[in-house]
N, C-alpha and C positions, 0 to 999 in steps of 0.2 A: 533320614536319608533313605530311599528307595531306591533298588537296582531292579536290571532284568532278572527274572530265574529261567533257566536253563535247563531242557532234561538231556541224558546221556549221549542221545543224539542230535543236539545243538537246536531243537526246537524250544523256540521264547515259549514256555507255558503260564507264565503270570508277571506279580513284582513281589518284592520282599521286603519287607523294611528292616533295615540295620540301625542300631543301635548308635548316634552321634557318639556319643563317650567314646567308642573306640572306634569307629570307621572314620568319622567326621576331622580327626584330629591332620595335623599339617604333615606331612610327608618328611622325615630325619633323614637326609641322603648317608650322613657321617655313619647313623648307628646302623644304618640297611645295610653299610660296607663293613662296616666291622663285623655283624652278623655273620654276612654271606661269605665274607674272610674266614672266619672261625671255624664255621660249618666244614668249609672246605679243606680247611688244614687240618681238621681233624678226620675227618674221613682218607684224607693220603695214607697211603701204606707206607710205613718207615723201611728203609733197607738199609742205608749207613748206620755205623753201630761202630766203637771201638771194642776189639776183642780181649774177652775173659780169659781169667787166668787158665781155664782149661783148652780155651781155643788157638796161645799163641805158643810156638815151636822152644823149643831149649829152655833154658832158667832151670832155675827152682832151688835146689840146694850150692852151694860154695863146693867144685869140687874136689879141693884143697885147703887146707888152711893157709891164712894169707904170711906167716912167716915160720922160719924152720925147717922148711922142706927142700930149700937150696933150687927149688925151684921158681919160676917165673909167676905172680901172684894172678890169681885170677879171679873175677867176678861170678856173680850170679848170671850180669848178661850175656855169658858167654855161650854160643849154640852147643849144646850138649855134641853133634857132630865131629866141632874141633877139638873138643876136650878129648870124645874118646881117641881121633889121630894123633893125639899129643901122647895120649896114657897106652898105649900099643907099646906093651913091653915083653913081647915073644920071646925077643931076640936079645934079652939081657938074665946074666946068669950073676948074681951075686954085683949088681949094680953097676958090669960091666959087659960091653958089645963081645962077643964070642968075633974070633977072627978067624 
């Protein structure tokens, strides 16, 4: 097989010959798309991500145990926020409201 050759400024300067074994061969439309698919998904830049354990707000330890404490049980997925409005105990003297 023979084509044009081309220099950097689009001037024909001769022919080339290519090699049938790999020029010559029939045109794969499926594996070009798969390729060009590929290529391309891999070059995207990822930005959705589910968030690690150091990136999501509250958890982490129980902070109470879940019986015995005559209190209301609570998890781990509870926002550390509400726990501390829960545990705000300023204003109790010997595990009663001061009046």
């Amino acid at each position: 097989m023979e084509t044009n050759l081309y220099n950097q400024k689009g001037d024909n300067i001769g022919k080339i010959k290519l090699p049938d074994s790999i020029f010559g061969l029939k045109l794969n439309m499926d594996l070009l798309y798969q390729v060009v698919t590929a290529q391309r998904a891999n070059k995207r830049q990822i930005i959705a991500h589910a968030k690690g354990r150091n990136e999501v707000r509250g958890g982490g330890k129980k902070p109470w145990r879940q019986k015995g404490t005559g209190r209301a049980r609570q998890s781990h997925g509870v926002k550390k926020e509400q726990v501390e409005q829960d545990m705000d105990l300023s204003g109790l003297q010997y595990g009663r409201a001061e009046a």
